[in-house]
C-alpha positions as CSV (number, residue, x, y, z in Angstrom):
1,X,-15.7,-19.7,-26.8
2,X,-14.6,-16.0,-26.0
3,X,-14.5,-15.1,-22.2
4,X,-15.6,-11.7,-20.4
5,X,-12.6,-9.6,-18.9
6,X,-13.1,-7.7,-15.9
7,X,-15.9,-9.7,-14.2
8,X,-16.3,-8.9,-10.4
9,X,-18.3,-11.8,-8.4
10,X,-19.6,-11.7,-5.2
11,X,-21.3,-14.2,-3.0
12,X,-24.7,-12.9,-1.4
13,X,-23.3,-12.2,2.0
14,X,-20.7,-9.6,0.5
15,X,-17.9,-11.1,2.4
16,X,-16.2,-12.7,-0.1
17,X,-15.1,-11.4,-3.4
18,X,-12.6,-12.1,-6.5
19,X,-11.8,-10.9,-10.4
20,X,-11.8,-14.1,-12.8
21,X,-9.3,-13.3,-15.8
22,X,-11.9,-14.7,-18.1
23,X,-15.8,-15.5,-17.2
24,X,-17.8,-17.9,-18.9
25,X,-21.2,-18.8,-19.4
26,X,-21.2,-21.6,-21.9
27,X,-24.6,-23.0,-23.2
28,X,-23.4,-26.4,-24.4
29,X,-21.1,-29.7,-23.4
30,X,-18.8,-28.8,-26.2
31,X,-18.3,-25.1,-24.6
32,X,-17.3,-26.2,-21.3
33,X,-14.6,-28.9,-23.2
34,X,-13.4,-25.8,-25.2
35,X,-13.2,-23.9,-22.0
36,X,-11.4,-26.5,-20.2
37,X,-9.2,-27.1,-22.8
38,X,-7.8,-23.6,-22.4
39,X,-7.6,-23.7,-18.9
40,X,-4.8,-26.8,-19.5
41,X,-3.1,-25.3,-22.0
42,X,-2.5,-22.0,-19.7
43,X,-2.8,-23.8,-16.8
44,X,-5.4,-22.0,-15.1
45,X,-7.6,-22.4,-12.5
46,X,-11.1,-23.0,-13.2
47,X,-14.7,-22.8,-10.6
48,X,-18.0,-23.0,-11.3
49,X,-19.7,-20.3,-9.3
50,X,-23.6,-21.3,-8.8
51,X,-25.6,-18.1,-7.2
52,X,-22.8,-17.1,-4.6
53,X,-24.8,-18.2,-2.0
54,X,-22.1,-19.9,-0.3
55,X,-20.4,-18.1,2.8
56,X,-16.8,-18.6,1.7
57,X,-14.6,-18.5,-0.9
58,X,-15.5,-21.9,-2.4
59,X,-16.3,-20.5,-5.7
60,X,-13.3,-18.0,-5.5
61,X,-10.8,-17.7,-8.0
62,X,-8.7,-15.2,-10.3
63,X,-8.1,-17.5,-13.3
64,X,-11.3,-18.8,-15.3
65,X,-14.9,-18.7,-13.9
66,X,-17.6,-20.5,-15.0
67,X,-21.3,-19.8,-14.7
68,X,-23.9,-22.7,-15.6
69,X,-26.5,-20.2,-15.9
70,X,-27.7,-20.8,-19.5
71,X,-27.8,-24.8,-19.0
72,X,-31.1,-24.9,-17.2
73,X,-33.1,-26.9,-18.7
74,X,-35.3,-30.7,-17.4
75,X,-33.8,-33.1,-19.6
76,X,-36.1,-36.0,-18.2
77,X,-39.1,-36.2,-16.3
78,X,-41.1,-39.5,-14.9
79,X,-43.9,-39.2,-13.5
80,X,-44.6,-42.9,-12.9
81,X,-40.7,-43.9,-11.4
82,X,-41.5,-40.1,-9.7
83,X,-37.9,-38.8,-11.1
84,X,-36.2,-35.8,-12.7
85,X,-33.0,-35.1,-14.6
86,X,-32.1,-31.9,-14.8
87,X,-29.2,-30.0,-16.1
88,X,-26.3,-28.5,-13.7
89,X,-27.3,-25.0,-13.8
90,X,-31.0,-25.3,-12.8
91,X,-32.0,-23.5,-10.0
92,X,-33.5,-25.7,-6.8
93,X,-36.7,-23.3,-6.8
94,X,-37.5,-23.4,-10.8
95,X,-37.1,-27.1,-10.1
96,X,-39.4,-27.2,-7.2
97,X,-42.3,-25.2,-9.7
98,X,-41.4,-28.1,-12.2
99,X,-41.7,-31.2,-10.2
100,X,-45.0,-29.3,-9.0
101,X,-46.8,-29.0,-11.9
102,X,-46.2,-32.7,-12.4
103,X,-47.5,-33.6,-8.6
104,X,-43.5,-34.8,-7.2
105,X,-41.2,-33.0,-4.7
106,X,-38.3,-32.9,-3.4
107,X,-38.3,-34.6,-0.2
108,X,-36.4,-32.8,1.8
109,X,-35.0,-28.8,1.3
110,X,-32.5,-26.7,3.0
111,X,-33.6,-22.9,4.1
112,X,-33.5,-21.4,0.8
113,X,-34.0,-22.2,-2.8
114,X,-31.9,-20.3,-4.7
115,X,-29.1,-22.1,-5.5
116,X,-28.5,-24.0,-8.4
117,X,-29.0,-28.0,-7.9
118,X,-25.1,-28.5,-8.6
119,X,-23.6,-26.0,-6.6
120,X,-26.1,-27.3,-3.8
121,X,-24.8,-31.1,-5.0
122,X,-21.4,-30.3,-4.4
123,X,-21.5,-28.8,-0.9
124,X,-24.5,-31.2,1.2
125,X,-27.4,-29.1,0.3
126,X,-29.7,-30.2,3.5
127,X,-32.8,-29.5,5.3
128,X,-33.8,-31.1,8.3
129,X,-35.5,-34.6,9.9
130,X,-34.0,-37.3,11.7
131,X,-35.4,-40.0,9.1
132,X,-34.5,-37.5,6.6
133,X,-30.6,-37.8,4.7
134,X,-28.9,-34.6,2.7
135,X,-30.0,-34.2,-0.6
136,X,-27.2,-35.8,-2.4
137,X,-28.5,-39.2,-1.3
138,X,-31.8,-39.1,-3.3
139,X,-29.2,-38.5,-6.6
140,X,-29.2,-41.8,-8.4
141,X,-27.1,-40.2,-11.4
142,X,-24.5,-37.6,-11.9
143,X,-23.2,-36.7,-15.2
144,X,-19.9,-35.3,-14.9
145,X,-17.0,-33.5,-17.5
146,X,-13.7,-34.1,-16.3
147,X,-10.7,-31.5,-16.3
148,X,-9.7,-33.7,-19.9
149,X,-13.0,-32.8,-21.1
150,X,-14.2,-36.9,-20.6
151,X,-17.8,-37.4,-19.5
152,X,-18.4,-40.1,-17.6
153,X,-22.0,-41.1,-15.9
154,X,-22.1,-41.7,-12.3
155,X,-24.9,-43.8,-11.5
156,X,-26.0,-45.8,-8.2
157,X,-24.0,-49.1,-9.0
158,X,-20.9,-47.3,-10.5
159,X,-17.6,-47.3,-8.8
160,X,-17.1,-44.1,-6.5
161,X,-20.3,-42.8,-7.4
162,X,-20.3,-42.5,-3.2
163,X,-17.2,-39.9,-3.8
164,X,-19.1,-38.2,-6.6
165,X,-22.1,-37.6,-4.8
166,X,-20.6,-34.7,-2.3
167,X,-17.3,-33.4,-4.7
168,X,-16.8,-30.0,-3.5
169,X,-16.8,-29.6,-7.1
170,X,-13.0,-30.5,-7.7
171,X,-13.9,-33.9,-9.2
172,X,-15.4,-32.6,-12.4
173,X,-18.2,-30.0,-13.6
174,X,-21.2,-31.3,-13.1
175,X,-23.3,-31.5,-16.3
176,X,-26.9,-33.5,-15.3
177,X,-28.1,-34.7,-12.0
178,X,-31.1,-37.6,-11.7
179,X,-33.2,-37.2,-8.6
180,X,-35.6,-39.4,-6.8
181,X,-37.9,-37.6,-5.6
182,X,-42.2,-38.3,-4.0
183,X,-45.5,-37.1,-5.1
184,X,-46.3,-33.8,-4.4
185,X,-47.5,-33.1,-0.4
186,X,-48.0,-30.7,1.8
187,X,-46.7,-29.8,5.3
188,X,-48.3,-29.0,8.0
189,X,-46.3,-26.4,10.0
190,X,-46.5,-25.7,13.6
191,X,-44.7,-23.2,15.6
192,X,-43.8,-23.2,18.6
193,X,-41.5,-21.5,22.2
194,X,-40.2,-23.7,24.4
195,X,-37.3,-23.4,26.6
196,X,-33.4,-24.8,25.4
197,X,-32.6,-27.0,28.5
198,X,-36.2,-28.0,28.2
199,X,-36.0,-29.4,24.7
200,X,-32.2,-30.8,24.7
201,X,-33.7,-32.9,28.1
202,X,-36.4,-34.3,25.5
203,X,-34.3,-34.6,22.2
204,X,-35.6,-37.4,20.9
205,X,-39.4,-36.9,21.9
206,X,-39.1,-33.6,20.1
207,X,-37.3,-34.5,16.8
208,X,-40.0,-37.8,16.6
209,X,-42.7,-35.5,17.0
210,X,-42.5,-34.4,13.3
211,X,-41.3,-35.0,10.1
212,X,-38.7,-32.0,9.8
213,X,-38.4,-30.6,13.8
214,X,-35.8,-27.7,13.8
215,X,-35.5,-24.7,16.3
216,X,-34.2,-21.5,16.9
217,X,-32.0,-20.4,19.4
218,X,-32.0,-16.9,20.8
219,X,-28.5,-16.6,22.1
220,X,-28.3,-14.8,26.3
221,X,-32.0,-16.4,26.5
222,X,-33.5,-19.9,27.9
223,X,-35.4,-19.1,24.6
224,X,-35.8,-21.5,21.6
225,X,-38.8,-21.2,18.8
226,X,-39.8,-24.9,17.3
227,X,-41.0,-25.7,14.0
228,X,-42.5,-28.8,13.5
229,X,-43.8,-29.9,10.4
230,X,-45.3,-33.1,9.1
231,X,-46.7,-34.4,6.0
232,X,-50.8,-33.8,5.6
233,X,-53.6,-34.2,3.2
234,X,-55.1,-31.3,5.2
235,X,-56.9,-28.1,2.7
236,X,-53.9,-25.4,1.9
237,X,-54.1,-22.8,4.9
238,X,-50.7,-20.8,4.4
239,X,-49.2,-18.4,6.7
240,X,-50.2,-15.4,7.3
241,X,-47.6,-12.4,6.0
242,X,-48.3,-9.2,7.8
243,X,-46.2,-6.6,6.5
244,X,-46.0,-4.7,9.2
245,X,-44.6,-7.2,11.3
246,X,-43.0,-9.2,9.1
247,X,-41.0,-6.8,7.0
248,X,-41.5,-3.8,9.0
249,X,-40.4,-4.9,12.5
250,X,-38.9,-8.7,11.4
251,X,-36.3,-7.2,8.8
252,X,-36.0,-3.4,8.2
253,X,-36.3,-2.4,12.0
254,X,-34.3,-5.5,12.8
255,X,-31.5,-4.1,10.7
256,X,-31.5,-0.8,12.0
257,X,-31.1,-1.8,15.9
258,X,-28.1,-4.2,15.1
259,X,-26.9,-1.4,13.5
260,X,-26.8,0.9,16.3
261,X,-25.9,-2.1,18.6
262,X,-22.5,-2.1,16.6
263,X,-22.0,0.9,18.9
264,X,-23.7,-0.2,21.9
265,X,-23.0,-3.6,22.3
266,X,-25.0,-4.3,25.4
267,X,-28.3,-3.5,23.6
268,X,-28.0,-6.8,21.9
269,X,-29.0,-9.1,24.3
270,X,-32.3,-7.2,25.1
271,X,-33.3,-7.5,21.5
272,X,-32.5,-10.7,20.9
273,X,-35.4,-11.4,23.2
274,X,-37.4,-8.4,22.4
275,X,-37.8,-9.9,19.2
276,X,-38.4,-13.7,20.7
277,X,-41.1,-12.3,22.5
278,X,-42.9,-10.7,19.3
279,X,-42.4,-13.5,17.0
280,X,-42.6,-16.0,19.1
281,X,-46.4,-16.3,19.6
282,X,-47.9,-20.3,18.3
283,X,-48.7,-20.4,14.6
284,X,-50.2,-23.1,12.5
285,X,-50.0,-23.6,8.8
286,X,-50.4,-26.0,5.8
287,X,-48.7,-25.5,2.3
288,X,-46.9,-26.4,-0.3
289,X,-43.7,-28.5,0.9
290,X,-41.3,-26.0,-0.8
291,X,-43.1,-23.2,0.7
292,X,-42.8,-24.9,4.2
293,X,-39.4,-25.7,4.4
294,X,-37.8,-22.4,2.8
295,X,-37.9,-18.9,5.3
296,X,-36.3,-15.9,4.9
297,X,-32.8,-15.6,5.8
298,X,-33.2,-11.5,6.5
299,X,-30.2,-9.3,5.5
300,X,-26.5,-10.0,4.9
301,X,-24.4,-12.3,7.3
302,X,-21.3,-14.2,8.3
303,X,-22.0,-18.0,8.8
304,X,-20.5,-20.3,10.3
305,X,-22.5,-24.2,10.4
306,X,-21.5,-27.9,11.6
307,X,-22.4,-31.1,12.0
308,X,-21.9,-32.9,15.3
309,X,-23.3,-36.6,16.3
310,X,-26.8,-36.2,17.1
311,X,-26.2,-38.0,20.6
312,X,-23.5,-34.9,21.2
313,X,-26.2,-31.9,20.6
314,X,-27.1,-30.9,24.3
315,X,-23.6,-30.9,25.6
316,X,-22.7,-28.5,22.9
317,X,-25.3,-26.3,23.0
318,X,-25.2,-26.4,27.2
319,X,-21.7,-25.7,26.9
320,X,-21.9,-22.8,24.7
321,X,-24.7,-21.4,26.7
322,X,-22.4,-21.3,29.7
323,X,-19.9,-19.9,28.0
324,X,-21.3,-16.7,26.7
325,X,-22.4,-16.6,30.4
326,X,-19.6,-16.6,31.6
327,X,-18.1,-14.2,28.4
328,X,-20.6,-11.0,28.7
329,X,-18.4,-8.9,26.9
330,X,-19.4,-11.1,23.8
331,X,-22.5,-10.4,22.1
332,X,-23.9,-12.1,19.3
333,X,-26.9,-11.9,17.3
334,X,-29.4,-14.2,17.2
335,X,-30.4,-16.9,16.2
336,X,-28.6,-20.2,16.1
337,X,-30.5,-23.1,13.6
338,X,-30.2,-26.0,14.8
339,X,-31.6,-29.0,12.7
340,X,-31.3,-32.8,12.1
341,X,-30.2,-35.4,9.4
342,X,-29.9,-39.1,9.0
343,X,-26.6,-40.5,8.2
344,X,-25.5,-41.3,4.8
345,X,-23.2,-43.6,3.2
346,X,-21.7,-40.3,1.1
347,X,-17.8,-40.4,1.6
348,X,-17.3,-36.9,2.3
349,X,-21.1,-36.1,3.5
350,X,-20.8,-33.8,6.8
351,X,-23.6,-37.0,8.1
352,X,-21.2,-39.9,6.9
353,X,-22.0,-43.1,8.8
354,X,-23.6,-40.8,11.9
355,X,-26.9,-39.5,12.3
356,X,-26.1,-35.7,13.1
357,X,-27.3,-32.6,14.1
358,X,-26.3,-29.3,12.0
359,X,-26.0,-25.9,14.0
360,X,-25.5,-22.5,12.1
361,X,-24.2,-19.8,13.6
362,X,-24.6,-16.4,12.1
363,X,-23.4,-12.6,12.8
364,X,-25.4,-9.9,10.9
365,X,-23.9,-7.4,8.6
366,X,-26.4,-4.1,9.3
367,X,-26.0,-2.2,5.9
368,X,-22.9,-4.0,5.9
369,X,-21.5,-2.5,8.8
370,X,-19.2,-5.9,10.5
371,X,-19.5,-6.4,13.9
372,X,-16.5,-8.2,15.8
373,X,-17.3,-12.6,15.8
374,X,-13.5,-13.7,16.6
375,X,-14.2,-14.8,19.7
376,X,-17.6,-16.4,19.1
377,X,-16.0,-18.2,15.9
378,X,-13.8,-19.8,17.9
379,X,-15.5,-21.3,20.7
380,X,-17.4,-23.1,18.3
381,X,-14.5,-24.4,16.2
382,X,-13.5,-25.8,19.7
383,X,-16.4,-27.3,20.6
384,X,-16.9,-28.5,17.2
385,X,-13.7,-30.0,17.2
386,X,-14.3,-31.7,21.0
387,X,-17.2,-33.1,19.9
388,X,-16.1,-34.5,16.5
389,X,-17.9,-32.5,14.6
390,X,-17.5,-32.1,11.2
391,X,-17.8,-28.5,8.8
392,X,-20.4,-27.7,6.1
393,X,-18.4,-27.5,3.3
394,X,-19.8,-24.3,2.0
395,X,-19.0,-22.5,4.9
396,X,-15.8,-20.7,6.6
397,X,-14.0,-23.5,8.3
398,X,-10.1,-23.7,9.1
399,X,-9.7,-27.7,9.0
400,X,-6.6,-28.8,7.2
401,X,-6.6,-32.5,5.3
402,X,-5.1,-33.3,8.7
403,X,-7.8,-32.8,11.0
404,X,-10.1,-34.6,8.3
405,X,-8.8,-37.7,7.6
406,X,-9.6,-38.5,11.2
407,X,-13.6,-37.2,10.7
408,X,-13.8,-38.8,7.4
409,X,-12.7,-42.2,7.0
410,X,-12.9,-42.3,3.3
411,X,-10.9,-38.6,3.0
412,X,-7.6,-40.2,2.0
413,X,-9.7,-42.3,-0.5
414,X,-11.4,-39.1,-2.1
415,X,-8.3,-37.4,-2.2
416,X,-6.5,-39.8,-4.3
417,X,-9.6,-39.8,-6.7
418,X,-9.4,-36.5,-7.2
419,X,-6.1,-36.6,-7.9
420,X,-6.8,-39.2,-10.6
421,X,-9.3,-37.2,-12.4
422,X,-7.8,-34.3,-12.0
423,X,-4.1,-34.3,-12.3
424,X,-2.8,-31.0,-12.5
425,X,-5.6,-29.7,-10.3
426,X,-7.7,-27.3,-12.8
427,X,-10.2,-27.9,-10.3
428,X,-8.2,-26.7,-6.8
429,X,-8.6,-23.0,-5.5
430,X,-6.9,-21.6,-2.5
431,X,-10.2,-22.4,-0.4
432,X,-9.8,-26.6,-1.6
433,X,-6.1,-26.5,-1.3
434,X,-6.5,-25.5,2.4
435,X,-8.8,-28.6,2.7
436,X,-6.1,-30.7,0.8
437,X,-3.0,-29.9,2.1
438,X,-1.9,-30.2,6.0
């Protein structure tokens, strides 16, 4: 199939960026073979770029890129065994309105539903609950093309389906995944303020209070907002939207004050907790799971997100609170997202064999104006690196194959895999050969 010349891509965040020499979007198996076909006989590169939500260059590359855009479509559906096969290219929040209509869910979503469900596949999509796994462990199938243009079915009792399940998408393009998912509930959502130290002293009361417990940290405050939400045959009772204050004041104004702290630094800290204070007043609502666990992620932004053992959350986050005490010429936005997962069996899952908890750090872009995160970056590289924490794949990271072989005890494993099925590495883009090479 013919290619498009000249295509610019961008993820969401505007911070990374690239030209593919040819862009695809095929609408059949046999045009992704023809594509990767060409790609080995030029020897090019060749990524699957989902939405560009991803804050990194993941999806990055100046050779062949490939959109899944037009292979969208349920394949299967069972309502009695409660799962869906869908193709590669669907996005998670068409799928959500599908599995709706016929009374399932997903059990468990990340922040946003946007992406498509292989691009979220291939990175360790995740939401949050300490009973609660990544995504990629309620896959029971993958279907899979590899850089020969094979396709080979990955299913629970095949051998490295475990590698398969989180492939950074340099195993293979991923044609069809099978999901388990539940019947169809509702969540019952309440939030909540509390203070940090008070909440890391009571960890595991809080997480076991709920289903999905996360919370927000407000950065040069004590201040944390909870949301804890459970599963509920209460009536629908949805949150209230107020536009006023929640587009108004919660994202335009927002936007224009961390703008004008770009030039005024110390402003930042007083509206970090101007706007705890505002939005941090108790709430109470039921709806639809999807509806529950998605929330908006406001305006552009560098990201930066981990996993650490669950047992090693307070002394992070205590640590890191000291430090930007003791560091007030940094000033960083808030809010830092701190949620939970269960270990997995999933050889490269950020939660393999430890039940973790995942903490995203983010630095707006007002009207894409960058504010300076050097510093901030670093300190928590450190202390995700003292604590033997692991990165989200999706995210800016600078761990070499030697820092993760001794994270990831099936890395060396994975890596020979992928160099099975994918010999002259069609797959590999600067961003995977940073995480492959030492």
């Amino acid at each position: 199939m013919n290619g498009i010349r000249g295509k610019y891509f961008e993820n969401w965040a505007r911070t990374y960026w690239c030209r593919p020499a040819l862009y695809f979007e095929p609408e059949s198996q046999q045009e992704i073979k023809e594509i990767l076909k060409l790609a080995n006989e030029n020897k090019k590169v060749v990524k699957v770029a989902g939405i560009g939500h991803s804050p990194s260059s993941i999806a990055c590359t100046n050779d062949y890129m490939v959109s899944l855009i037009k292979m969208d479509h349920l394949l299967e559906i069972d309502a009695e065994k409660l799962k869906v096969k869908v193709e590669g290219g669907m996005r998670v929040d068409k799928l959500n309105d599908i599995l709706y209509d016929n009374n399932m869910a997903l059990s468990v979503l990340g922040s946003i539903s946007d992406q498509t469900i292989a691009g979220a596949i291939c990175v360790g999509y995740h939401g949050t609950g300490t009973q609660f796994p990544i995504l990629n462990f309620y896959v029971t199938e993958i279907e899979l093309m590899l850089a020969s243009g094979e396709i080979r079915t990955y299913a629970d009792s095949s051998d490295d389906f475990k590698a398969v399940l989180c492939s950074l998408g340099c195993l293979g393009i991923i044609l069809s995944v099978t999901i388990q998912c539940e019947p169809a509930f509702k969540l019952d959502q309440t939030e909540f303020p509390a203070k940090l130290e008070d909440v890391l002293s009571s960890l595991d009361a809080y997480t076991s209070s709920a289903n999905h417990f996360r919370m927000l940290w407000y950065p040069h405050t004590d201040h944390v907002l909870c949301y804890a939400a459970s599963r509920t045959d209460k009536p629908l009772n949805p949150r209230k939207f107020s536009w006023f204050k929640d587009r108004l004041v919660g994202f335009y104004l927002l936007e224009f004050l961390f703008y004008i702290a770009t030039f005024f630094t110390f402003l930042i800290p007083y509206i970090n907790l101007v706007y705890f204070k505002v939005f941090s007043d108790r709430k109470q609502y039921v709806d639809r799971s999807y509806n529950v666990f998605n929330f908006d992620c406001l305006f552009k932004q560098h990201a930066f997100e981990c996993t650490i053992p669950l047992k090693e959350t307070a002394h992070y986050l205590l640590k890191l609170k000291t430090w930007l005490e003791d560091n007030p010429s940094v000033r960083v936005h808030f809010g830092v997202e701190i949620r939970f997962s269960k270990k997995d069996d999933i050889w490269i899952s950020p939660c393999y064999e430890q039940d973790s908890c995942w903490l995203n750090i983010l630095m707006f872009k007002p009207y894409g104006k960058e504010y300076t995160r050097e510093k901030w970056w670093r300190k928590n590289e450190e202390l995700m690196i003292e604590c033997n924490g692991r990165p989200h794949w999706a995210k800016t990271h600078n761990m070499r194959k030697s820092d993760l072989v001794k994270l990831y005890p099936k890395f060396e494993q994975f890596d020979a895999l992928r160099k099975k099925l994918d010999p002259n590495e069609i797959f590999i883009n600067d961003c995977l050969r940073q995480i492959f090479s030492n």
